[in-house]
mmCIF file as Biopython writes it, N, C-alpha, C and O atoms, coordinates in Angstrom:
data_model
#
loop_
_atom_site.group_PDB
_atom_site.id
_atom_site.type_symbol
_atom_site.label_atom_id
_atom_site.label_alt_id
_atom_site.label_comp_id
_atom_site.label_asym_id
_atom_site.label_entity_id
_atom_site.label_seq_id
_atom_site.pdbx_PDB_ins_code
_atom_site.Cartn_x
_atom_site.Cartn_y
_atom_site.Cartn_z
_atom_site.occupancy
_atom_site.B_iso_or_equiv
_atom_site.auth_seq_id
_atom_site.auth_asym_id
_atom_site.pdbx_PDB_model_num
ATOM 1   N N  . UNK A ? 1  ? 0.854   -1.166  0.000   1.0 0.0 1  A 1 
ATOM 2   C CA . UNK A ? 1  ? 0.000   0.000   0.000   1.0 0.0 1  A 1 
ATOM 3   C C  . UNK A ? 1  ? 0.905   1.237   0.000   1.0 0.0 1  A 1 
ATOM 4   O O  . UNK A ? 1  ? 1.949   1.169   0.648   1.0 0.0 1  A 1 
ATOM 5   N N  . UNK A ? 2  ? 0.616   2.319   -0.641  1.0 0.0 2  A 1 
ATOM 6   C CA . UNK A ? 2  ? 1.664   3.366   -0.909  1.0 0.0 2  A 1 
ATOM 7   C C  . UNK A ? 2  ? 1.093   4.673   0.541   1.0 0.0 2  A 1 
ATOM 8   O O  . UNK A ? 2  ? 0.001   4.617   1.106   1.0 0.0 2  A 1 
ATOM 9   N N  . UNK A ? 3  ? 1.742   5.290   0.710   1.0 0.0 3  A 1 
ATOM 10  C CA . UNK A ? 3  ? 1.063   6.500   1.201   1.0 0.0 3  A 1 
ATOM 11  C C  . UNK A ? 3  ? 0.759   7.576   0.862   1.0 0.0 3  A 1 
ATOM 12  O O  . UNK A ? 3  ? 0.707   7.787   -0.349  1.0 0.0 3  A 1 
ATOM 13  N N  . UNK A ? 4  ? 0.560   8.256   1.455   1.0 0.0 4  A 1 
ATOM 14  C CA . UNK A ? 4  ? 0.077   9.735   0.276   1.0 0.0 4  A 1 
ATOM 15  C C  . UNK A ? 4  ? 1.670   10.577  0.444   1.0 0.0 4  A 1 
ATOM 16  O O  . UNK A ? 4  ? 2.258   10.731  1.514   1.0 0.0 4  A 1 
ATOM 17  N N  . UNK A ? 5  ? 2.068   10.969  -0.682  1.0 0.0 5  A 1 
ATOM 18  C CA . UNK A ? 5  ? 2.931   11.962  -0.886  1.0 0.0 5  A 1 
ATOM 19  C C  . UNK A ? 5  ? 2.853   13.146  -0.236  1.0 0.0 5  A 1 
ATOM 20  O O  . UNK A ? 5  ? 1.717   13.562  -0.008  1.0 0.0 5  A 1 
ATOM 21  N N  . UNK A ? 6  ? 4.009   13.953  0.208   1.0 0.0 6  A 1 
ATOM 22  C CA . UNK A ? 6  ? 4.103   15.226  1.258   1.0 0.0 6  A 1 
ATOM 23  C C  . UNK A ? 6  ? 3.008   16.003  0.255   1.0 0.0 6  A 1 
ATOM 24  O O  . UNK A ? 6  ? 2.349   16.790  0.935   1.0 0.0 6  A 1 
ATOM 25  N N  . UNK A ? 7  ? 2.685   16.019  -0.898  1.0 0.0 7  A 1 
ATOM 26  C CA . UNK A ? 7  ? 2.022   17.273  -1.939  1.0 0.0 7  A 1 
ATOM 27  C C  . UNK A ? 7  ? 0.152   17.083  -1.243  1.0 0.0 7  A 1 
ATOM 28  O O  . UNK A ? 7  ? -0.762  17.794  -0.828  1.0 0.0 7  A 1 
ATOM 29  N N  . UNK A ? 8  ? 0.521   15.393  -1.541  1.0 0.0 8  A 1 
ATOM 30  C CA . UNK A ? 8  ? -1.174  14.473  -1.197  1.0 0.0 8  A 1 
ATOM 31  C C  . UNK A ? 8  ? -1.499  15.182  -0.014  1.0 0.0 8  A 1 
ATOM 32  O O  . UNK A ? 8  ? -2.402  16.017  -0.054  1.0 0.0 8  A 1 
ATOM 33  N N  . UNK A ? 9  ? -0.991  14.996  0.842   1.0 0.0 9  A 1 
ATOM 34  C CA . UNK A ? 9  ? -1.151  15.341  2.344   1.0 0.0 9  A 1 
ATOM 35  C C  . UNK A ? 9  ? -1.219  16.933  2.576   1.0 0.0 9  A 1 
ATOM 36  O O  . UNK A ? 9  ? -1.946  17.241  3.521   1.0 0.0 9  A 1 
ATOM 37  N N  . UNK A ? 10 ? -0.898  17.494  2.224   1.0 0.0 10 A 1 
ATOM 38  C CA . UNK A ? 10 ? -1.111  18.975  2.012   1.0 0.0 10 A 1 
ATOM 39  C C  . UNK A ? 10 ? -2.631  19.667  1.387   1.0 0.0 10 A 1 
ATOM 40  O O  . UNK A ? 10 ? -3.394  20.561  1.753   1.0 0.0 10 A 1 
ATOM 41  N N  . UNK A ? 11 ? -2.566  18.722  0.276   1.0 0.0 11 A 1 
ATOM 42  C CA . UNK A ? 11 ? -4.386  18.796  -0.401  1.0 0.0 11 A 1 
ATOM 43  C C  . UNK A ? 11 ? -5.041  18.038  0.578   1.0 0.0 11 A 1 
ATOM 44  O O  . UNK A ? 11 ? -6.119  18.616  0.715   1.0 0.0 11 A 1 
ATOM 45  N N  . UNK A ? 12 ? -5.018  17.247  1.204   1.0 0.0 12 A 1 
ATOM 46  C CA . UNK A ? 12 ? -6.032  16.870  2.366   1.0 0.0 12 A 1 
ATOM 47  C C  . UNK A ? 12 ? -6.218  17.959  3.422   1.0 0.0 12 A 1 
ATOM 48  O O  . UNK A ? 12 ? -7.241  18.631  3.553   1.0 0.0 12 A 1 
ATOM 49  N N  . UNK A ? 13 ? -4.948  18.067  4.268   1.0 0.0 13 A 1 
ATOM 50  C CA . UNK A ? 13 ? -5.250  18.872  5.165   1.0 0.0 13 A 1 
ATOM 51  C C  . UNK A ? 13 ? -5.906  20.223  4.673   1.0 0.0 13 A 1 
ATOM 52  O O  . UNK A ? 13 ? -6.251  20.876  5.658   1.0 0.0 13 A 1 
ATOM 53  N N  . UNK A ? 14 ? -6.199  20.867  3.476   1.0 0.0 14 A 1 
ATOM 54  C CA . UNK A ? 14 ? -6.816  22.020  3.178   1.0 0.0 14 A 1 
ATOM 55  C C  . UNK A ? 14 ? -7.906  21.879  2.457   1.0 0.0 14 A 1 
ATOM 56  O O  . UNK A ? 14 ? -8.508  22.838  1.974   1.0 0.0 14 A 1 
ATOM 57  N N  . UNK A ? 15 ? -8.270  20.613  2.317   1.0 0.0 15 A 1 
ATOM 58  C CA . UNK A ? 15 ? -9.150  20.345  0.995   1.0 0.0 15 A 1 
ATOM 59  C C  . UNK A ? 15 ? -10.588 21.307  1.331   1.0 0.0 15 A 1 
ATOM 60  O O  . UNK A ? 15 ? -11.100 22.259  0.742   1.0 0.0 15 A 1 
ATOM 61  N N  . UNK A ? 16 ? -10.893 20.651  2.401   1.0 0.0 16 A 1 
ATOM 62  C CA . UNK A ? 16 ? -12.414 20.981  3.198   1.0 0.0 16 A 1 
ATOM 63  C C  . UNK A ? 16 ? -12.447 22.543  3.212   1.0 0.0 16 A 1 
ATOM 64  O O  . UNK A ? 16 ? -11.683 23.430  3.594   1.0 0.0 16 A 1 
ATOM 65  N N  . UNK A ? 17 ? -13.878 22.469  2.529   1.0 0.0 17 A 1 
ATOM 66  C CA . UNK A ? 17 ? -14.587 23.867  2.803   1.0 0.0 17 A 1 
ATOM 67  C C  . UNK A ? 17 ? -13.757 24.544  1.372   1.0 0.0 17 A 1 
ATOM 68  O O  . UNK A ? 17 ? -13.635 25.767  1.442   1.0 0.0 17 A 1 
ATOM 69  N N  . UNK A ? 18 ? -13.511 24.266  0.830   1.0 0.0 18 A 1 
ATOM 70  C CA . UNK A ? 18 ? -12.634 25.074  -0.588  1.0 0.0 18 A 1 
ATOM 71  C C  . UNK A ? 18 ? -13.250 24.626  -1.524  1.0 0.0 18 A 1 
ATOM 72  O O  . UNK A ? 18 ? -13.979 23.653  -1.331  1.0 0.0 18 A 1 
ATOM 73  N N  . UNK A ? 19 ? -13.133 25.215  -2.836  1.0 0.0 19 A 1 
ATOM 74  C CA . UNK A ? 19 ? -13.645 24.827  -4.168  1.0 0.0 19 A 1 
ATOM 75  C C  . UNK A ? 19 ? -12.068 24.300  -4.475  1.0 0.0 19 A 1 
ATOM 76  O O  . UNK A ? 19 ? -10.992 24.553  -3.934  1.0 0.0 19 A 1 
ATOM 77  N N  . UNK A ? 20 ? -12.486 23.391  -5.676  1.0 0.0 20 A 1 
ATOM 78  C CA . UNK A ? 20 ? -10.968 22.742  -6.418  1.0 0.0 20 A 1 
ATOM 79  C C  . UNK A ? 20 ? -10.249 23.807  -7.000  1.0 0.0 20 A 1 
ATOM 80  O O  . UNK A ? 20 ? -9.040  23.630  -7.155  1.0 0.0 20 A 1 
ATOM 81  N N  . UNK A ? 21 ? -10.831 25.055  -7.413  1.0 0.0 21 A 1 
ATOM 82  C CA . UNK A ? 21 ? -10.247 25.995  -8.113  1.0 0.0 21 A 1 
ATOM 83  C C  . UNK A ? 21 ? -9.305  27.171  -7.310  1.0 0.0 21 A 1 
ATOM 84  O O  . UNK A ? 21 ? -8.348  27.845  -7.689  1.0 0.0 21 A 1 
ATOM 85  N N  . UNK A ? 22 ? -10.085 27.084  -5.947  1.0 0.0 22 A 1 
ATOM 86  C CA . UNK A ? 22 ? -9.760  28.329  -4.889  1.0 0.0 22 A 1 
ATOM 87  C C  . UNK A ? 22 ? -8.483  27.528  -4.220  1.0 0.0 22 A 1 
ATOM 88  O O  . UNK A ? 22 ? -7.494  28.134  -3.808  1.0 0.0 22 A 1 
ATOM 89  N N  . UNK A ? 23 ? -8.637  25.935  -4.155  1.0 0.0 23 A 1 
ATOM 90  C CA . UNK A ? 23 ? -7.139  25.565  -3.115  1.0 0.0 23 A 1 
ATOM 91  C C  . UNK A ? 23 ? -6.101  25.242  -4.416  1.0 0.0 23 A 1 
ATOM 92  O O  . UNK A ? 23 ? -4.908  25.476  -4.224  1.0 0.0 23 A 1 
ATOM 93  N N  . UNK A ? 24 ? -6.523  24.707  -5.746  1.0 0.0 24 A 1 
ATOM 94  C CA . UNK A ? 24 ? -5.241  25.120  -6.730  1.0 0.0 24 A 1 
ATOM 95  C C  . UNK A ? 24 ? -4.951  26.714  -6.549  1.0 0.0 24 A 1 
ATOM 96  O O  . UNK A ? 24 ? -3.724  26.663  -6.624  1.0 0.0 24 A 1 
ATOM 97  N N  . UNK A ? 25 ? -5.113  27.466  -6.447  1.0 0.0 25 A 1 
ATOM 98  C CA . UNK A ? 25 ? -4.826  29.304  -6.281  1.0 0.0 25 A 1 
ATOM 99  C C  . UNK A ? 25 ? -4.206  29.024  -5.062  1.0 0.0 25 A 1 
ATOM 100 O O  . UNK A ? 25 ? -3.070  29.458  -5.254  1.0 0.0 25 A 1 
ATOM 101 N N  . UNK A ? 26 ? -4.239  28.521  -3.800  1.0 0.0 26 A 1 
ATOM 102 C CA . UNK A ? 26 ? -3.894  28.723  -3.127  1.0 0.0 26 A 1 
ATOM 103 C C  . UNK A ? 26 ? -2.548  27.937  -2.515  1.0 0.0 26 A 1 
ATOM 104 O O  . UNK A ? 26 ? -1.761  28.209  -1.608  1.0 0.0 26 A 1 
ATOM 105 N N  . UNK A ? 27 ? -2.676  26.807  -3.479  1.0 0.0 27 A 1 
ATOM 106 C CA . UNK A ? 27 ? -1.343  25.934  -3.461  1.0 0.0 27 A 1 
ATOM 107 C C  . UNK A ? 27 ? -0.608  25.668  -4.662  1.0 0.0 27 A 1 
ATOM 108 O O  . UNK A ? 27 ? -0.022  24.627  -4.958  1.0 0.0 27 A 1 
ATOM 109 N N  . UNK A ? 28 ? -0.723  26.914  -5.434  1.0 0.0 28 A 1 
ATOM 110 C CA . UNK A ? 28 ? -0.008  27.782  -6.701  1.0 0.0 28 A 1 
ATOM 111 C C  . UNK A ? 28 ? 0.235   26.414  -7.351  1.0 0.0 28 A 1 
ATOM 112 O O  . UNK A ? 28 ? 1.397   26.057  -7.156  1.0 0.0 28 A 1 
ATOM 113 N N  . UNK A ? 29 ? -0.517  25.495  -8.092  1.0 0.0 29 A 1 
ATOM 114 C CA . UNK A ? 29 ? -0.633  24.678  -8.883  1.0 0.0 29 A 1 
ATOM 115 C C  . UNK A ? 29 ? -1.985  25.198  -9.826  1.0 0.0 29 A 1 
ATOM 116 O O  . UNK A ? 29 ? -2.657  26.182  -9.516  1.0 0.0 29 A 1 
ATOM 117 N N  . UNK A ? 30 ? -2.290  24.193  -11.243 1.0 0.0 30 A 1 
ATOM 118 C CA . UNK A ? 30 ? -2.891  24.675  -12.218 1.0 0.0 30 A 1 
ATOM 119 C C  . UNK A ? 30 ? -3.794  23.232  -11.220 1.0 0.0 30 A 1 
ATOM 120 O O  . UNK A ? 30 ? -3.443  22.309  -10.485 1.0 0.0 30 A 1 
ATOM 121 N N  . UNK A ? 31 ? -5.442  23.933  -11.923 1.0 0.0 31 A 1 
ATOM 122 C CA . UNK A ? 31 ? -6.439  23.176  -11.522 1.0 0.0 31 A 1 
ATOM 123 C C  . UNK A ? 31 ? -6.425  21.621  -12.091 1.0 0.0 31 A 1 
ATOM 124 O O  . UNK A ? 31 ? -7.246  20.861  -11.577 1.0 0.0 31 A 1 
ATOM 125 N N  . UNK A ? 32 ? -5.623  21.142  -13.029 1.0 0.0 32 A 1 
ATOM 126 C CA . UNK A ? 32 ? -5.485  20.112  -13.626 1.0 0.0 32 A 1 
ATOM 127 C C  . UNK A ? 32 ? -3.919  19.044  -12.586 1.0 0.0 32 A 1 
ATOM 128 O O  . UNK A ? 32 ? -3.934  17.816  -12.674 1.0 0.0 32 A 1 
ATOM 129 N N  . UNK A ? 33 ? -3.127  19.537  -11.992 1.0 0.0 33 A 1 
ATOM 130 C CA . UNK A ? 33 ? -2.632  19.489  -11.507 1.0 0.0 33 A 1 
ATOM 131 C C  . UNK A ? 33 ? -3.265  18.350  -9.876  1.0 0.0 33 A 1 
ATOM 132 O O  . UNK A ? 33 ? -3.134  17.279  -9.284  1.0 0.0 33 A 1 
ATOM 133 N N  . UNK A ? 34 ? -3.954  19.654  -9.906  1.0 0.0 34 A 1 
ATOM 134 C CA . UNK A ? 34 ? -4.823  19.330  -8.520  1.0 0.0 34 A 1 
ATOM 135 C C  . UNK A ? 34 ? -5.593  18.314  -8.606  1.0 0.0 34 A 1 
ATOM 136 O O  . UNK A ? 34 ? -5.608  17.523  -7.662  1.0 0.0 34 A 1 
ATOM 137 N N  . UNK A ? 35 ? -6.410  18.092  -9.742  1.0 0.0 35 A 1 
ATOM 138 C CA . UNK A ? 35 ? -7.283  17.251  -10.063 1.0 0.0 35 A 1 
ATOM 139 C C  . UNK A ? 35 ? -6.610  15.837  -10.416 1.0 0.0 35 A 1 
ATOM 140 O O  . UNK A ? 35 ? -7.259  14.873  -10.824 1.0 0.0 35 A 1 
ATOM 141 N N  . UNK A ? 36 ? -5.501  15.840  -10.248 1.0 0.0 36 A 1 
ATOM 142 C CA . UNK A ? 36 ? -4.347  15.056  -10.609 1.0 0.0 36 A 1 
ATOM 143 C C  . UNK A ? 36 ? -4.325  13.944  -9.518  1.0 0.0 36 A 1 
ATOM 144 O O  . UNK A ? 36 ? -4.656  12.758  -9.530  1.0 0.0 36 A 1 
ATOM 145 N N  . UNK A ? 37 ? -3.689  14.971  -8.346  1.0 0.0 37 A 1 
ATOM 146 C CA . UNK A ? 37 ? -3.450  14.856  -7.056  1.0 0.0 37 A 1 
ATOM 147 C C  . UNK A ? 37 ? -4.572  14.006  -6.414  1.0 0.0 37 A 1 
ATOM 148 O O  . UNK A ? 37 ? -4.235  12.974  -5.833  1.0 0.0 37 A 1 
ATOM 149 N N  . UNK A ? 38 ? -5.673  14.297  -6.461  1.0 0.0 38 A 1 
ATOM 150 C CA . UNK A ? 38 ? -6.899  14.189  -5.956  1.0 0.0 38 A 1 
ATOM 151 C C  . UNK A ? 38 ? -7.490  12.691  -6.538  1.0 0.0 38 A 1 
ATOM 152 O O  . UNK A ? 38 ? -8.064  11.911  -5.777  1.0 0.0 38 A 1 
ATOM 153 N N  . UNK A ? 39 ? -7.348  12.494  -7.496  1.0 0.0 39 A 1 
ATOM 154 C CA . UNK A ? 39 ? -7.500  11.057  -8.279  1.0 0.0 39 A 1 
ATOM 155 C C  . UNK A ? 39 ? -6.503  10.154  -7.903  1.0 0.0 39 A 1 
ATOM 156 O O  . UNK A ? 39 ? -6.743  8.947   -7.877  1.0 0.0 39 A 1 
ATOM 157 N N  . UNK A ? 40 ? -5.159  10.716  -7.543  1.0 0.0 40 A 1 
ATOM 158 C CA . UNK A ? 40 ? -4.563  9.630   -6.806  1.0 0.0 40 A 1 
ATOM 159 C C  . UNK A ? 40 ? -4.722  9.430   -5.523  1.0 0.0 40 A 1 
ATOM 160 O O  . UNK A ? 40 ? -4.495  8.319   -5.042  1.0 0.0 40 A 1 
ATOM 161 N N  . UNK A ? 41 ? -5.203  10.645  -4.647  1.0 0.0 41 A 1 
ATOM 162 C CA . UNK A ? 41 ? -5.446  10.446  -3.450  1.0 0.0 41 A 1 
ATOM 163 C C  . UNK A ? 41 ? -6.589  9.230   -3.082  1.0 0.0 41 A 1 
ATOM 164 O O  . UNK A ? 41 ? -6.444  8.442   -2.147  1.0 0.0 41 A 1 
ATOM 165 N N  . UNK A ? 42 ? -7.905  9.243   -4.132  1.0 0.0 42 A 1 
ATOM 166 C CA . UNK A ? 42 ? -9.069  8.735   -4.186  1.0 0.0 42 A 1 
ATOM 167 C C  . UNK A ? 42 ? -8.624  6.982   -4.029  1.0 0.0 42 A 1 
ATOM 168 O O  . UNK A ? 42 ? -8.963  6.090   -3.251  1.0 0.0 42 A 1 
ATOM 169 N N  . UNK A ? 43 ? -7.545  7.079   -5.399  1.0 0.0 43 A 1 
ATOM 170 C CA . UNK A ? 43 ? -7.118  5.633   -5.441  1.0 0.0 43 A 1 
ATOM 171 C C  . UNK A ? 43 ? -6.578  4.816   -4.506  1.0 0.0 43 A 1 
ATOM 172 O O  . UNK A ? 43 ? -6.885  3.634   -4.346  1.0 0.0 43 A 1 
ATOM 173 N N  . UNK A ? 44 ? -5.630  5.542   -3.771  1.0 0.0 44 A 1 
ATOM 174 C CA . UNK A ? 44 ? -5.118  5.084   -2.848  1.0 0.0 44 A 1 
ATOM 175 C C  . UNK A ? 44 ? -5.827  4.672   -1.392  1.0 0.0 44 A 1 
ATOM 176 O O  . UNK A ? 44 ? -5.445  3.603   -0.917  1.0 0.0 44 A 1 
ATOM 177 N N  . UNK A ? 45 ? -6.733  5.357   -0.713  1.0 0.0 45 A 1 
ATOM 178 C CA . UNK A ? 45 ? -8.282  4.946   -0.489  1.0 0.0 45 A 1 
ATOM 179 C C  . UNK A ? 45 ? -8.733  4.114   -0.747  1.0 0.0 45 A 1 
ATOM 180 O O  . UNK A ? 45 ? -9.077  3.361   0.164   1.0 0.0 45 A 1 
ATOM 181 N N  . UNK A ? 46 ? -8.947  3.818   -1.846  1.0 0.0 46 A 1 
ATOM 182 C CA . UNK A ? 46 ? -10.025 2.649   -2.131  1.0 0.0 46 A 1 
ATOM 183 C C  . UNK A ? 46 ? -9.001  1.559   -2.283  1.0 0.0 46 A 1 
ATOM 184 O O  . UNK A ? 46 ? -9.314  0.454   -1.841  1.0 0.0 46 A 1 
ATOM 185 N N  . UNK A ? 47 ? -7.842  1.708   -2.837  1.0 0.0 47 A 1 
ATOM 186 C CA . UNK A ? 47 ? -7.014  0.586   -2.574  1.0 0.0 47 A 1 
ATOM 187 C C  . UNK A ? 47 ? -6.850  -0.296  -0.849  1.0 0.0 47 A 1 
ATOM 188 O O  . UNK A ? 47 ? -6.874  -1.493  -0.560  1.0 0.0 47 A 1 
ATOM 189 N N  . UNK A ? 48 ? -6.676  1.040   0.063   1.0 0.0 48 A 1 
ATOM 190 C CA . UNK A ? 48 ? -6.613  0.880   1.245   1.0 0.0 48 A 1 
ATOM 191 C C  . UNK A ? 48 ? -8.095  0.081   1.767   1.0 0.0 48 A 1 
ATOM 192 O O  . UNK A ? 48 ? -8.013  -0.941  2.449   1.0 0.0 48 A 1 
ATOM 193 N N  . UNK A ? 49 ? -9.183  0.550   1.447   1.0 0.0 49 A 1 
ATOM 194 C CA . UNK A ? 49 ? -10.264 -0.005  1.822   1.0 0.0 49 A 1 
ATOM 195 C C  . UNK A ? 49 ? -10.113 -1.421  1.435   1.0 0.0 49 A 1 
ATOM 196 O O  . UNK A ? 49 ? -9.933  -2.286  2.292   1.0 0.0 49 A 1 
ATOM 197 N N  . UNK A ? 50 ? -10.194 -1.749  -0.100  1.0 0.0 50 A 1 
ATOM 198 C CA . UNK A ? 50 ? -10.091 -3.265  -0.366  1.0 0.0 50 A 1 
ATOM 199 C C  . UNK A ? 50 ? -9.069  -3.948  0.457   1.0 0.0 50 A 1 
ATOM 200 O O  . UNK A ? 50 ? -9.320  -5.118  0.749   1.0 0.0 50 A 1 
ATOM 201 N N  . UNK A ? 51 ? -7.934  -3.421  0.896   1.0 0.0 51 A 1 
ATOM 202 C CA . UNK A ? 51 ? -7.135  -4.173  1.354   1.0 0.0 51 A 1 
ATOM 203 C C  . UNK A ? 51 ? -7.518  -4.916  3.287   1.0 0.0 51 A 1 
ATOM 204 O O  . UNK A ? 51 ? -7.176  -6.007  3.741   1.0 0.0 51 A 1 
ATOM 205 N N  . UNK A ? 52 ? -8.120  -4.060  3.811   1.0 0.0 52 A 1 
ATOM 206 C CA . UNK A ? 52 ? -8.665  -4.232  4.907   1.0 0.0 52 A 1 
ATOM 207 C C  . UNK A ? 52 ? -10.025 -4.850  4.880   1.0 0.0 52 A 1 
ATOM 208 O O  . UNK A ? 52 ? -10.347 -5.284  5.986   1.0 0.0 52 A 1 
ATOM 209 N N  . UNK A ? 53 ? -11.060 -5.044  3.788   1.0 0.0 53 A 1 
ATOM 210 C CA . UNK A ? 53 ? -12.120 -5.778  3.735   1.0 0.0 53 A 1 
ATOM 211 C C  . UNK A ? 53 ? -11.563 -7.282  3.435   1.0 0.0 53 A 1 
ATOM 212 O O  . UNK A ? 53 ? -12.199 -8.245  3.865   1.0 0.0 53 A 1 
ATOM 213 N N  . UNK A ? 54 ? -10.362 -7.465  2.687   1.0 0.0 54 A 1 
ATOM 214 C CA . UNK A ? 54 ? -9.551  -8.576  2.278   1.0 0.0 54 A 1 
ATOM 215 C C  . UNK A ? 54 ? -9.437  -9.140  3.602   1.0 0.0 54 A 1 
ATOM 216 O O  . UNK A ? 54 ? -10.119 -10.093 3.977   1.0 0.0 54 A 1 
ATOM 217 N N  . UNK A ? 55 ? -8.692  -8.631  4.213   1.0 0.0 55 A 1 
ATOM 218 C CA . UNK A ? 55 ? -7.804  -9.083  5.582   1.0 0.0 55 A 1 
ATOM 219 C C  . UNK A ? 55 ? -8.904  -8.661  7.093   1.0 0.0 55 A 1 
ATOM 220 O O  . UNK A ? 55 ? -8.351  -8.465  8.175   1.0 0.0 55 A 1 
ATOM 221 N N  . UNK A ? 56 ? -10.023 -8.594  7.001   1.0 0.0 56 A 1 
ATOM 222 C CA . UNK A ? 56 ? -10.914 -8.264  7.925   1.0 0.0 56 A 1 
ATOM 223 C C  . UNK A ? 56 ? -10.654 -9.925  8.347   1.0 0.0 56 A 1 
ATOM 224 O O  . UNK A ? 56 ? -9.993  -9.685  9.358   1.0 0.0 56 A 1 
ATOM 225 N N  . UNK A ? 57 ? -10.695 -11.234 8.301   1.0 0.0 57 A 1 
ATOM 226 C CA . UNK A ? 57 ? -10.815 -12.284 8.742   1.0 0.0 57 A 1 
ATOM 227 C C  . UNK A ? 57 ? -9.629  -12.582 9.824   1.0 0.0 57 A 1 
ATOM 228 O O  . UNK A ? 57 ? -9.581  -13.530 10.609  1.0 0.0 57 A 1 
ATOM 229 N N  . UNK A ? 58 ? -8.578  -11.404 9.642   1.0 0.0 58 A 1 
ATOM 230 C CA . UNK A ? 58 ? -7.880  -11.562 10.524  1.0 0.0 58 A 1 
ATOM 231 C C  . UNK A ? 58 ? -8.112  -10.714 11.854  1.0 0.0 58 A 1 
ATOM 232 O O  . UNK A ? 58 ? -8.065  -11.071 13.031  1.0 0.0 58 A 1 
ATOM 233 N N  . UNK A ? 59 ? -8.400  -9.368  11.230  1.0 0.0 59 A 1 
ATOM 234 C CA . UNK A ? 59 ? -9.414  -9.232  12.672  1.0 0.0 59 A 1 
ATOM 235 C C  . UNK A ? 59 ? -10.031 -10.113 13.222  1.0 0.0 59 A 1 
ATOM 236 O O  . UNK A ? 59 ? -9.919  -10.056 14.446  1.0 0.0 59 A 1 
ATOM 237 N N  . UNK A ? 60 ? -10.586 -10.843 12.889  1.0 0.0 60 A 1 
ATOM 238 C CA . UNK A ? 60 ? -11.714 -11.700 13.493  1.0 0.0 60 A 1 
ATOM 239 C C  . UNK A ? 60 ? -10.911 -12.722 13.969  1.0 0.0 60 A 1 
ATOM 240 O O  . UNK A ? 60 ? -11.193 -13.016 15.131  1.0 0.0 60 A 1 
ATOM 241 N N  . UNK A ? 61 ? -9.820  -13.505 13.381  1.0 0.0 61 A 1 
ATOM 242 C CA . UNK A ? 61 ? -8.880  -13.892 14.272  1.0 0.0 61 A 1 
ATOM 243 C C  . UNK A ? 61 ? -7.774  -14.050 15.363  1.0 0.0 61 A 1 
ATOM 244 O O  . UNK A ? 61 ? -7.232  -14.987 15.949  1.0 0.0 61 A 1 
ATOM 245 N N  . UNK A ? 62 ? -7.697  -12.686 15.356  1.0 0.0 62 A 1 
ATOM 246 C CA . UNK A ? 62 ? -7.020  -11.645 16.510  1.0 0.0 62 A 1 
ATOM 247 C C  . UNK A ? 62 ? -7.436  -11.369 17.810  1.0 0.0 62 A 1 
ATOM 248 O O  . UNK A ? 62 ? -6.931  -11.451 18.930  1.0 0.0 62 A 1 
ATOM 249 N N  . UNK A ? 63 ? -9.273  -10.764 16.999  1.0 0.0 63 A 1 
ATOM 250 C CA . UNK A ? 63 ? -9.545  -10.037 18.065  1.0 0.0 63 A 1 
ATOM 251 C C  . UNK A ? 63 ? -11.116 -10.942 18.076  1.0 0.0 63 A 1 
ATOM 252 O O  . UNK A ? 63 ? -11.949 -10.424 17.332  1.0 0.0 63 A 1 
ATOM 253 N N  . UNK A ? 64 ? -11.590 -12.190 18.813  1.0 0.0 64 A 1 
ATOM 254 C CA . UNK A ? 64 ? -12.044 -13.183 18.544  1.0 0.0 64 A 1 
ATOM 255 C C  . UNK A ? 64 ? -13.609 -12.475 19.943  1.0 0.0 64 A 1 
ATOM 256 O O  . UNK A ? 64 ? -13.359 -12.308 21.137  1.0 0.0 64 A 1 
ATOM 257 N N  . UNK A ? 65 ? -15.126 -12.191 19.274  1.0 0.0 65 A 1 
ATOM 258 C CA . UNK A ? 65 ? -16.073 -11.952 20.446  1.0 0.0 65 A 1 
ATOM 259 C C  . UNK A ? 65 ? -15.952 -12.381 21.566  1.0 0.0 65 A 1 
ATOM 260 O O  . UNK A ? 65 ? -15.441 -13.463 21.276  1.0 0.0 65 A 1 
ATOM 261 N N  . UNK A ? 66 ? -16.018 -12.385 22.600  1.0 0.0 66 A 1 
ATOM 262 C CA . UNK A ? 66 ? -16.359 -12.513 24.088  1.0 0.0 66 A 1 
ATOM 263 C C  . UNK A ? 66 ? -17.931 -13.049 24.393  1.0 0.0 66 A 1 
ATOM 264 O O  . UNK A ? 66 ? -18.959 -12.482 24.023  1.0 0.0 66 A 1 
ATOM 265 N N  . UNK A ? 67 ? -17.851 -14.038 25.009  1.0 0.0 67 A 1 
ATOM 266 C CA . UNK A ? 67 ? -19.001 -14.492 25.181  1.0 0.0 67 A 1 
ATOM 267 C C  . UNK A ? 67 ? -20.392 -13.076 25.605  1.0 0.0 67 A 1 
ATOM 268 O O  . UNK A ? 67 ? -20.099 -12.017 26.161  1.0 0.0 67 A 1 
ATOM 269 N N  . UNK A ? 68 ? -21.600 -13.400 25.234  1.0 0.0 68 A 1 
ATOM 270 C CA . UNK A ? 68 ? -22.310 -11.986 25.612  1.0 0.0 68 A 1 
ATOM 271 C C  . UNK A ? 68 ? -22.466 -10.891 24.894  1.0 0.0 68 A 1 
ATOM 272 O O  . UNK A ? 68 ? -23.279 -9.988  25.094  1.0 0.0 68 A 1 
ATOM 273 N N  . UNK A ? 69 ? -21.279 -11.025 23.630  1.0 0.0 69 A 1 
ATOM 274 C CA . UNK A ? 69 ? -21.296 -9.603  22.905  1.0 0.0 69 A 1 
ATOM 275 C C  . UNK A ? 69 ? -22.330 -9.816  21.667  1.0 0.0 69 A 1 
ATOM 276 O O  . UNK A ? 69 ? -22.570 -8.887  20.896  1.0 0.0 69 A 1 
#
């Protein structure tokens, strides 16, 4: 699983509450750029998700109910 790049992580922490156009202006990249960024961020996500719905059985082997729950 990859992580997000120092650039990735920068568009997260500012993403919220901005238009795509106002945080490219504001993190002096072209809106295509951004939209760039953002499609890999998405991917990497959903990569991450599949990978933990995969391996959820090991939760369940780890961390095994308690009688009652």
């Amino acid at each position: 699983m990859c992580k997000l790049s120092p650039t990735e992580e920068i568009i997260v922490a500012n993403i919220r509450d901005k238009t795509r156009k106002a945080l490219a202006e504001a993190l002096g990249m072209q809106l295509d750029t951004l939209n760039t960024h953002i499609a890999r961020i998405k991917k990497k996500r959903l990569d991450a998700k599949t990978l933990l719905q995969r391996t959820n059985y090991v939760k369940n082997e780890l961390y095994p109910k308690r009688k009652g729950e």
